[in-house]
C-alpha positions as CSV (number, residue, x, y, z in Angstrom):
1,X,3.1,30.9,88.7
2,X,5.1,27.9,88.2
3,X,6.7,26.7,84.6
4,X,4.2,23.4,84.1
5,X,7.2,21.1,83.0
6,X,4.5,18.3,83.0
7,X,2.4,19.9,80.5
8,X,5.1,21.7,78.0
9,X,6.5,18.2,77.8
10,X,3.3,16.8,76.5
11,X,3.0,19.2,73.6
12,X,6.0,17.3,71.7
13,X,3.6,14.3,71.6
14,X,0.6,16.7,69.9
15,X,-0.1,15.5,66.6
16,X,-1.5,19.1,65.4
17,X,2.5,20.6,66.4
18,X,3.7,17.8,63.9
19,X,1.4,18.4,61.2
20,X,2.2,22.5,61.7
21,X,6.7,21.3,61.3
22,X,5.7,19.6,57.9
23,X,3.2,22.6,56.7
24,X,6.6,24.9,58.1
25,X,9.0,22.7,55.8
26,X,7.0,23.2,52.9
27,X,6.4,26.2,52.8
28,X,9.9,27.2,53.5
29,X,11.7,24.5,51.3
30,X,9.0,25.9,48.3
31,X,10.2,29.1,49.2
32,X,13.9,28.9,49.3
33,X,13.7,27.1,46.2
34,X,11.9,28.9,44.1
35,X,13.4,32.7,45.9
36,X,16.8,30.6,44.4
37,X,15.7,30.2,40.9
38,X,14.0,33.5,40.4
39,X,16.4,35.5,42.4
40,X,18.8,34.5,39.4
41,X,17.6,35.3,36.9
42,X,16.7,38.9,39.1
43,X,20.6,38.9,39.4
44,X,21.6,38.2,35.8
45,X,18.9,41.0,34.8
46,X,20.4,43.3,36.8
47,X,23.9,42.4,35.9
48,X,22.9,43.2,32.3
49,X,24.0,45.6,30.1
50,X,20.6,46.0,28.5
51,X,18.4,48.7,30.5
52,X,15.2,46.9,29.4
53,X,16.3,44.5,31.8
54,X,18.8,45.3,34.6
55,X,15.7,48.6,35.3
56,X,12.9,46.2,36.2
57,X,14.7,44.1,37.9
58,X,16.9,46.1,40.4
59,X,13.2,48.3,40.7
60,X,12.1,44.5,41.7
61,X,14.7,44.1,43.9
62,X,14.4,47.5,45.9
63,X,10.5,48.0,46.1
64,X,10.1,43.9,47.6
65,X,13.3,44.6,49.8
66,X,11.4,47.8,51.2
67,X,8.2,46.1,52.0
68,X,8.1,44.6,55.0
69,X,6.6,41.1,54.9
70,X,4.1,41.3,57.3
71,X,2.5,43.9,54.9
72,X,2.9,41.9,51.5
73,X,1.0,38.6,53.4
74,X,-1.9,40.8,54.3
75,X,-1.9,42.7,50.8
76,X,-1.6,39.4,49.1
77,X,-4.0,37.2,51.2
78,X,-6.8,40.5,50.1
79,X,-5.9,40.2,46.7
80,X,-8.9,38.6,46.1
81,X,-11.1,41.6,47.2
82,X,-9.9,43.7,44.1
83,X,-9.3,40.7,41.7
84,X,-12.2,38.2,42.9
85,X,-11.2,35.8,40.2
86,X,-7.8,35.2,42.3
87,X,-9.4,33.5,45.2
88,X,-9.1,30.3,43.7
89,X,-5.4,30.6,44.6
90,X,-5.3,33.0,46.9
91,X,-8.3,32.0,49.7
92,X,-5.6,29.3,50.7
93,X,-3.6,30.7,53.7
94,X,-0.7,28.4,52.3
95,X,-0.8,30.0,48.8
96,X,-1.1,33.3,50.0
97,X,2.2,33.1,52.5
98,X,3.7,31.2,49.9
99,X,3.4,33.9,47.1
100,X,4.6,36.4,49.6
101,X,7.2,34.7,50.7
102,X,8.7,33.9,47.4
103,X,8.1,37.5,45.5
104,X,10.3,38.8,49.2
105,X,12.5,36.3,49.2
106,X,13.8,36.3,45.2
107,X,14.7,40.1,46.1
108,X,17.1,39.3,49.2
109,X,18.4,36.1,47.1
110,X,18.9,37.7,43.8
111,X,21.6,40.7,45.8
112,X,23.2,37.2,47.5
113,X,23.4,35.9,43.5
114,X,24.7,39.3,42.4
115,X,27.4,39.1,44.9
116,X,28.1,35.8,43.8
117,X,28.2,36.5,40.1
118,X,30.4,39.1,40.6
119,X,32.8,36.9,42.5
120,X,33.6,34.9,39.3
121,X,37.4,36.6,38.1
122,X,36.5,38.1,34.8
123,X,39.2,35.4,33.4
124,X,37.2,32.7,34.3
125,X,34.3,34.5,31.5
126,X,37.7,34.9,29.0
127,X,39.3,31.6,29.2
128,X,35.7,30.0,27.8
129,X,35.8,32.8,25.2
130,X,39.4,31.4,24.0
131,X,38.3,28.6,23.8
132,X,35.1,29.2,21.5
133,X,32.1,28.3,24.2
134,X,29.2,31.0,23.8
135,X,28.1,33.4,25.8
136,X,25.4,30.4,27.4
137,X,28.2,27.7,27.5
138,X,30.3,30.1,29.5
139,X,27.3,30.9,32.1
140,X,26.1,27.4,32.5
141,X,29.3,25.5,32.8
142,X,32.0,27.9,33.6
143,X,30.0,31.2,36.0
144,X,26.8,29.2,37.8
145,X,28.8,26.6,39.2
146,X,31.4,28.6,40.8
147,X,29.0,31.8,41.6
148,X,26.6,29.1,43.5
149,X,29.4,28.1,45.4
150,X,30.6,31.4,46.4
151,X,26.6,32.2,47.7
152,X,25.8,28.8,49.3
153,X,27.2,29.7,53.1
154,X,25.2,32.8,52.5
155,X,21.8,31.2,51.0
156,X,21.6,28.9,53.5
157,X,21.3,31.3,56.6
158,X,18.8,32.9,54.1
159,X,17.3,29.5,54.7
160,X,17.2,29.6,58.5
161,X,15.7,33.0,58.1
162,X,12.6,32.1,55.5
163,X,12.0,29.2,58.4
164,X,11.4,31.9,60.8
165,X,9.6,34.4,59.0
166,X,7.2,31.3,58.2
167,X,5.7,32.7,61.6
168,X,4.3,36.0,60.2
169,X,2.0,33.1,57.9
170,X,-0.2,33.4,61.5
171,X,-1.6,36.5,60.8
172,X,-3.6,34.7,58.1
173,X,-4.5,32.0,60.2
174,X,-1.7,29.2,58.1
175,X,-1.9,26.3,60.6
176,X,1.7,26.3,61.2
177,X,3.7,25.8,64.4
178,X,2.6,29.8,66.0
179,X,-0.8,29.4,65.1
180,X,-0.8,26.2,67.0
181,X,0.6,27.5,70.0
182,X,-1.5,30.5,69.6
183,X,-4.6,28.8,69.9
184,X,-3.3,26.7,72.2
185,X,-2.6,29.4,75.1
186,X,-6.0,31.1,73.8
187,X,-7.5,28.0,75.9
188,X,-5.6,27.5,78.8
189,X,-3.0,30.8,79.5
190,X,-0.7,28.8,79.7
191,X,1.8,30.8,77.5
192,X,5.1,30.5,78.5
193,X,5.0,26.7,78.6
194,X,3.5,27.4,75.1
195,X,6.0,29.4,73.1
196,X,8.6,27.5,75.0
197,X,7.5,24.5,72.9
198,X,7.1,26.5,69.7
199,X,10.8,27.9,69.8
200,X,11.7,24.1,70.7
201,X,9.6,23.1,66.8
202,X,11.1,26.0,65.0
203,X,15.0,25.1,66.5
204,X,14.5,21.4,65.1
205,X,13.2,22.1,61.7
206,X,16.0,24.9,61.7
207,X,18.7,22.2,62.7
208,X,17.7,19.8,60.4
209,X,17.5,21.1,57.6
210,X,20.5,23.3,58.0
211,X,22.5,20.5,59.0
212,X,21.5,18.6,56.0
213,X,22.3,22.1,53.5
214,X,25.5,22.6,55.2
215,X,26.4,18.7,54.6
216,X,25.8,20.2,50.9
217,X,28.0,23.2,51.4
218,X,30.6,20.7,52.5
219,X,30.4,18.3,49.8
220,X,30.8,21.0,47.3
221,X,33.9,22.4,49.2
222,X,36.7,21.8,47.2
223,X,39.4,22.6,49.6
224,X,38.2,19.7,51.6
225,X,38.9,17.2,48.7
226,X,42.4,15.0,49.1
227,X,44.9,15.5,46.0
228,X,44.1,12.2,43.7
229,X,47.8,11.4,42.2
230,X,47.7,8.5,40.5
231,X,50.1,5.7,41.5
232,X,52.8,4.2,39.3
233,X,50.4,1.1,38.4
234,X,47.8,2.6,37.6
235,X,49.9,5.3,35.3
236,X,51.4,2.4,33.7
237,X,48.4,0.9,33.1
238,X,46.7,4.2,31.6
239,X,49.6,4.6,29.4
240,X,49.1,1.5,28.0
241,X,45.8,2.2,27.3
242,X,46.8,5.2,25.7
243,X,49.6,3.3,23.8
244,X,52.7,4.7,22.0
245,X,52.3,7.7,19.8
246,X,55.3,8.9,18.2
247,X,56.4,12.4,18.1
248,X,55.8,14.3,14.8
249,X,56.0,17.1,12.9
250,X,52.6,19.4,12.5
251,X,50.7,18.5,9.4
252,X,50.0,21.7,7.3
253,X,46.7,23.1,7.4
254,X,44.1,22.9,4.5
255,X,44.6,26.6,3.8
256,X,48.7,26.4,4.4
257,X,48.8,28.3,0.9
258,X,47.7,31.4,3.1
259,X,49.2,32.7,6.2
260,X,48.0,32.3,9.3
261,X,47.5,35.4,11.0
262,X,47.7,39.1,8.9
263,X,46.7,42.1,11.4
264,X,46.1,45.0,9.0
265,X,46.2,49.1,10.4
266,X,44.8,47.6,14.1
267,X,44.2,50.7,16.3
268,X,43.0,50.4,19.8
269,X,41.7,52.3,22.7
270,X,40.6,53.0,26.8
271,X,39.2,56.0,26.6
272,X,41.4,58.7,25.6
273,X,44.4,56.5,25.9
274,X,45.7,55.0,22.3
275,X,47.2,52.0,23.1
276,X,48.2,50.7,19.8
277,X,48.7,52.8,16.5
278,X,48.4,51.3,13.2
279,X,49.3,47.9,13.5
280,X,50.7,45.8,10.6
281,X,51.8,42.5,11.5
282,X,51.8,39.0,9.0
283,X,52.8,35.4,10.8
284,X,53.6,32.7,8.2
285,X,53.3,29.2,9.0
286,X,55.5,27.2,11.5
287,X,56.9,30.5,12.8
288,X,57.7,31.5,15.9
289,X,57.5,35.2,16.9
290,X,58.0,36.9,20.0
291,X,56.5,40.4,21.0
292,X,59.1,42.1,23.3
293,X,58.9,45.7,24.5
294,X,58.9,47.7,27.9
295,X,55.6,47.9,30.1
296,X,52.2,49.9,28.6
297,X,53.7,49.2,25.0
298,X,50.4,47.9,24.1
299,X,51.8,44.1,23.5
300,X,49.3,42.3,25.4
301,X,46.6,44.6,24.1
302,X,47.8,43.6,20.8
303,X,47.8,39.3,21.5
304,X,44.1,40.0,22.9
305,X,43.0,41.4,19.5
306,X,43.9,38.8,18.3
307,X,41.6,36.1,19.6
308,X,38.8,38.6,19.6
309,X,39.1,39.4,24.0
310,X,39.3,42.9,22.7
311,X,37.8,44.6,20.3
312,X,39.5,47.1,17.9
313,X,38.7,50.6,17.3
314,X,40.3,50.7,13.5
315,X,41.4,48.3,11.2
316,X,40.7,44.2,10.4
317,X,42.6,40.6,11.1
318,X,42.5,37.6,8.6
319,X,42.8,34.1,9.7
320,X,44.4,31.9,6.5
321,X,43.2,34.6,3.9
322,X,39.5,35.0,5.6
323,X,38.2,37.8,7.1
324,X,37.6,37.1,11.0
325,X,37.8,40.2,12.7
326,X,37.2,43.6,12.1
327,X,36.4,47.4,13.5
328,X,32.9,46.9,12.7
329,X,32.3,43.5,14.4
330,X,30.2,43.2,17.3
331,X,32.2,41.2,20.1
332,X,31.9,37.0,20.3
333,X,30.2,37.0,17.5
334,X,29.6,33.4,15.4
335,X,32.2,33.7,13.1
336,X,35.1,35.2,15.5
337,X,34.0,32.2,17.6
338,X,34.4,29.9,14.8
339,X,37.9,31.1,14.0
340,X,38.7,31.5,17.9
341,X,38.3,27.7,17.6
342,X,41.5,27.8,15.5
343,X,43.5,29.7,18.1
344,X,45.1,28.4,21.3
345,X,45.5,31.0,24.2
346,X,47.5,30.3,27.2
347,X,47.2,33.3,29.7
348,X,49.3,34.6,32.4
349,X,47.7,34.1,35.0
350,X,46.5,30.9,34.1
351,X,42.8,31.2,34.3
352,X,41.6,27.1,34.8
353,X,38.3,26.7,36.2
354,X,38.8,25.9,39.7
355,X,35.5,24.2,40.4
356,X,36.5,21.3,37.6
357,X,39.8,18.7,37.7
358,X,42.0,18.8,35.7
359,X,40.9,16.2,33.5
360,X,37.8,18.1,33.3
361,X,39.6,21.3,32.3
362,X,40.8,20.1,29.4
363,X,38.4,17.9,28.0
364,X,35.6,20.8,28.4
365,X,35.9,22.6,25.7
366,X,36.4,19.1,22.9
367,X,33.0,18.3,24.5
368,X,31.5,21.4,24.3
369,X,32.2,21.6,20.6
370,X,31.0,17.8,19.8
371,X,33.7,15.6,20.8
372,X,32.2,12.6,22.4
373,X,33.8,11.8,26.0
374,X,36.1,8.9,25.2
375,X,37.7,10.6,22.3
376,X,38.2,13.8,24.4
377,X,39.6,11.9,27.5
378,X,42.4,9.9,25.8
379,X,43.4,13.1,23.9
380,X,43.1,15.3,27.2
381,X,45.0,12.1,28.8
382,X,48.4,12.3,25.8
383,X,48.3,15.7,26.3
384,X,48.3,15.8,30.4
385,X,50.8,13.4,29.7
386,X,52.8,15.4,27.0
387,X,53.1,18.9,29.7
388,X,54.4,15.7,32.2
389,X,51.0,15.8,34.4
390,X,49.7,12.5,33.9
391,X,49.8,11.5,37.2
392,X,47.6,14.5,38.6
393,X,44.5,14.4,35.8
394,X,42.4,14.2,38.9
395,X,43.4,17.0,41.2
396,X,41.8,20.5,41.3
397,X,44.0,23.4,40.1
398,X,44.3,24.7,43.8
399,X,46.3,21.4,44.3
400,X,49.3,22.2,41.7
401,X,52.0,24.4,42.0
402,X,51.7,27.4,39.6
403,X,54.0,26.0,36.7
404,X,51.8,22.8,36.6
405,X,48.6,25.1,36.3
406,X,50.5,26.6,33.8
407,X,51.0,23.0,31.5
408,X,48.0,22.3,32.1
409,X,46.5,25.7,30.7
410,X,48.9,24.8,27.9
411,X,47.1,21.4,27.6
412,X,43.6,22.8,27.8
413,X,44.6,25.2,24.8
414,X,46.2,22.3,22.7
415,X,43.1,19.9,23.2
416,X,41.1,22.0,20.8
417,X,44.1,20.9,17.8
418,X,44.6,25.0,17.3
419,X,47.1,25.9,14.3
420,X,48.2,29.2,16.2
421,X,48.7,29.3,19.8
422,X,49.1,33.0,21.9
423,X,51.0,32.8,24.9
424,X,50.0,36.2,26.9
425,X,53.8,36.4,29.2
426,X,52.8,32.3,30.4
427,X,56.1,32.7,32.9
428,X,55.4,35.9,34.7
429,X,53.5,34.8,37.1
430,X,55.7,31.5,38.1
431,X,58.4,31.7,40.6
432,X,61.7,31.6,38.9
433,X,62.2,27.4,39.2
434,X,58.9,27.1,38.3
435,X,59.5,28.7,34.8
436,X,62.1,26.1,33.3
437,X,59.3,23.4,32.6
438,X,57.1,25.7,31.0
439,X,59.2,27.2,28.7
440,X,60.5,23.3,27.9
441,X,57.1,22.7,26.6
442,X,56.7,26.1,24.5
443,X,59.6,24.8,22.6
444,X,58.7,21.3,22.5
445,X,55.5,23.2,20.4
446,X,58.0,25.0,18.2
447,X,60.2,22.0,17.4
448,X,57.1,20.4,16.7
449,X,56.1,23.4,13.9
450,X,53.4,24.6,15.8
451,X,52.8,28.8,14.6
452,X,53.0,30.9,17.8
453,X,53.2,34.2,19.0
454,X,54.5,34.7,21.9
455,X,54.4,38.0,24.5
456,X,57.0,37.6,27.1
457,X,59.4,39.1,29.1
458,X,61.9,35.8,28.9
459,X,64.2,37.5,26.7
460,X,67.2,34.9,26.5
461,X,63.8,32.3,25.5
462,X,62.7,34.8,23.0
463,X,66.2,35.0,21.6
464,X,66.7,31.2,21.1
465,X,63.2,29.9,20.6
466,X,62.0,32.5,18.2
467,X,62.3,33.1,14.4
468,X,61.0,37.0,14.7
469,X,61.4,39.0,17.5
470,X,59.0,42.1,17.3
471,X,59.6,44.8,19.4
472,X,57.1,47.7,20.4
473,X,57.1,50.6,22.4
474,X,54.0,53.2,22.7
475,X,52.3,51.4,20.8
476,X,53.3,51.2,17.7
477,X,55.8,48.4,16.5
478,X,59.7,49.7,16.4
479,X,61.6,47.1,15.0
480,X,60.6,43.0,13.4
481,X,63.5,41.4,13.0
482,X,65.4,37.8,13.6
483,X,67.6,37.3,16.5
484,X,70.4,37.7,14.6
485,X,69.8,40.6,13.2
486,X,69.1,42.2,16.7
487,X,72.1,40.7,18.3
488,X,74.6,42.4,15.1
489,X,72.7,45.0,13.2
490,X,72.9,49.0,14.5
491,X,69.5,49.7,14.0
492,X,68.5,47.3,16.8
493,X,70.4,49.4,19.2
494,X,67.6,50.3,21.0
495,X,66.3,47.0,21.0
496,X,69.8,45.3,22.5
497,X,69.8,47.8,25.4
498,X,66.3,47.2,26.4
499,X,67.2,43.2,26.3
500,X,70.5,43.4,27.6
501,X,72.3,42.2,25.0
502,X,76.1,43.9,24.2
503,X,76.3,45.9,21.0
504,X,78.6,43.8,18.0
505,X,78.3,46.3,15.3
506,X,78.2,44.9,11.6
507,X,77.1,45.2,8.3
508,X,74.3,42.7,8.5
509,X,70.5,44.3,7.4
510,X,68.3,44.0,9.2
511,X,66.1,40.2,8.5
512,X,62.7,40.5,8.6
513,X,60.5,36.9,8.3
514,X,61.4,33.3,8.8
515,X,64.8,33.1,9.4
């Protein structure tokens, strides 16, 4: 029997195959949209660390991945048989598949979600801690947006795939493109010709509307989106906007009386492993102290404490005089947030949010705590201009070099006004010429009497920039002394051979404080 090229061409101009595309689309965009929404909040449940909720919702998750839809349409669409009330709903063919489509669909999405979610570096989660956004800040502004575009590619095939299985709908008679066709070779046999046409329906709605999601997925692609460096006129001009602000000296703090940072008896650690022993460490204001010591001392362990990233096991930490952190606190509380508002953090491995500019990155947090948007952009704009970035406010961090991400993490830190900053080893990450301008702008900050404590492995910076050096090995905290007391006095002997430094034996003591 011959294909009947007259006839299959006549079933495009059907009105009933058009009518079954649009029933198709919306049941499938309904679908995939609400599968998306409920499939994370499946994910985050899962992803807890409360068993109330990650239980239910990975049992969700494997019981509606196990059932095979065909099933769960039938089931649903009889529903009414045990419930009669629910045949208000559930009668409807449409609201049946629908139902069953979604509750199937939210278990496949919420896995692509997890996988998403998980995606998102665990730095991305501290930087927005440093700089005092809640738990909900961090999620909605800082995880979503990048998870989402980690599981796009993925949710839209998932997309192409709730299209087709908008098929199985037929068993329950949902006038949709199969149950057209079906009805249609029911008459006259003429089958092939039939399903020919069908598969033609379901490859247009499928190009479509995957065309138009990947058009999304493009948009959203941030390594398609051209560096935007501002030209010397319009620098100029934004300068001018800005206009002249003269370097200064750090006005004292309301509470300058008290110091800034006193770490009493602070013990913490992984498991079995004691990673810092009994901690006692003051920082007065305007000083400048550098932690020094070999690998696994405990040092960055000990800076992390500090801004409440880890929690300690024994012990407490006052910020000017107050209590902020202590043994007994639960982590990200209110009040360590509050006084983690107070504290700049720059991290080593930089840690900007990739899916915002670099305008963006720095203005963030200011707006998250109140700051309305043109007070936050001209001070994000003298700062990007302070760390020499000007120019680049509207790039993505993907399109700097590694010291620039570096300034501008240094920026994003300074646009919350901190009176401490942490600097967690800022250079080890940079290529050797890359480290110059960062360190240029740590001691522009210490000229400038900004309080810092520094962990690094720069120890000819530490040397010069600092007015304590504190040195710590397994742990515990060896020697606190000024350079110059290192560089002449014997007990530092240890210390000068792990620096490098030549031995000039004297009668010096040992300093300890501002020198």
């Amino acid at each position: 029997m011959q294909f009947d090229w007259v006839y299959f061409i006549s079933l495009f101009s059907m009105p009933a195959f058009w009518k079954a595309c649009l029933v198709v689309i919306e049941l499938s965009a309904l679908t995939w949209v609400l599968g998306l929404v409920i499939g994370f909040f499946l994910a985050s449940a899962k992803l807890s660390s409360r068993r109330a909720l990650s239980i239910p919702a990975a049992s969700y998750i494997w019981l509606f991945r196990s059932i095979p839809l065909l099933v769960l349409v039938v089931f649903v669409y009889n529903i009414p048989q045990m419930f009669p009330s629910a045949s208000v709903v559930l009668q409807n063919p449409f609201y049946s598949g629908l139902i069953a489509l979604v509750v199937t669909e939210s278990a496949y999405m919420a896995e692509i979600h997890r996988g998403g979610l998980l995606s998102v570096l665990k730095g991305q989660k501290e930087a927005g801690r440093a700089l005092g956004i809640g738990m909900t800040g961090i999620e909605r502004l800082i995880v979503i947006p990048q998870a989402f575009r980690i599981s796009l590619p993925t949710l839209i095939n998932e997309y192409i795939t709730v299209v087709k299985l908008t098929s199985l709908v037929s068993v329950i008679s949902l006038t949709e493109i199969l149950t057209v066709g079906q009805r249609l070779y029911a008459q006259n046999f003429l089958v092939m010709e039939t399903l020919a046409a069908v598969a033609v329906y379901y490859v247009l709605v499928v190009t479509v509307f995957g065309w138009l999601l990947q058009w999304l997925e493009r948009s959203l692609d941030l390594n398609k989106r051209k560096p935007q460096t501002l030209n010397e006129t319009a620098l100029t001009a934004l300068r001018d906007t800005l206009g002249a602000q003269p370097a200064k000296r750090r006005e004292a703090s309301s509470d300058a009386t008290q110091d800034p940072l006193q770490l009493r008896n602070i013990h913490k650690c992984y498991g079995d492993h004691q990673v810092l022993k009994g901690i006692d460490l003051t920082i007065s204001t305007g000083q400048v102290v550098s932690i020094i010591g070999p690998s696994g001392s405990g040092k960055t362990s000990l800076i992390r404490t500090i801004n409440g990233l880890e929690t300690i096991d024994e012990g407490a930490i006052e910020l000017y005089g107050q209590a902020f952190i202590s043994h007994t606190d639960a982590p990200n509380t209110a009040r360590i947030r509050r006084g983690v508002r107070r504290i700049g953090m720059v991290f080593q491995s930089f840690n900007l949010f990739p899916h915002r500019t670099i305008l963006d990155n720095v203005t963030l947090a200011p707006r998250y705590h109140g700051l309305n948007k043109t007070l936050s952009n001209e001070r994000a704009h003298r700062l990007l201009d302070k760390v020499g970035l000007l120019a680049h406010a509207e790039k993505y961090p993907h399109q700097l070099s590694g010291g620039q991400q570096q300034r501008v993490a240094i920026a994003r830190a300074l646009a919350m006004e901190p009176d401490i900053m942490l600097f967690d080893e800022p250079t080890s990450a940079l290529d050797p010429e890359l480290v110059g301008d960062v360190l240029n702008v740590i001691r522009d900050l210490a000229n400038e009497g900004m309080t810092m404590v520094i962990v690094t492995h720069e120890m000819d910076f530490a040397m010069s920039i600092s007015d304590r050096v504190v040195f710590m090995e397994n742990g515990i905290i060896q020697l606190d002394a000024a350079p110059e007391a290192i560089r002449c006095n014997a007990e530092a002997e240890r210390v000068r051979r792990f620096m490098g430094i030549s031995t000039r034996p004297t009668n010096l003591p040992a300093a300890v404080g501002h020198a």
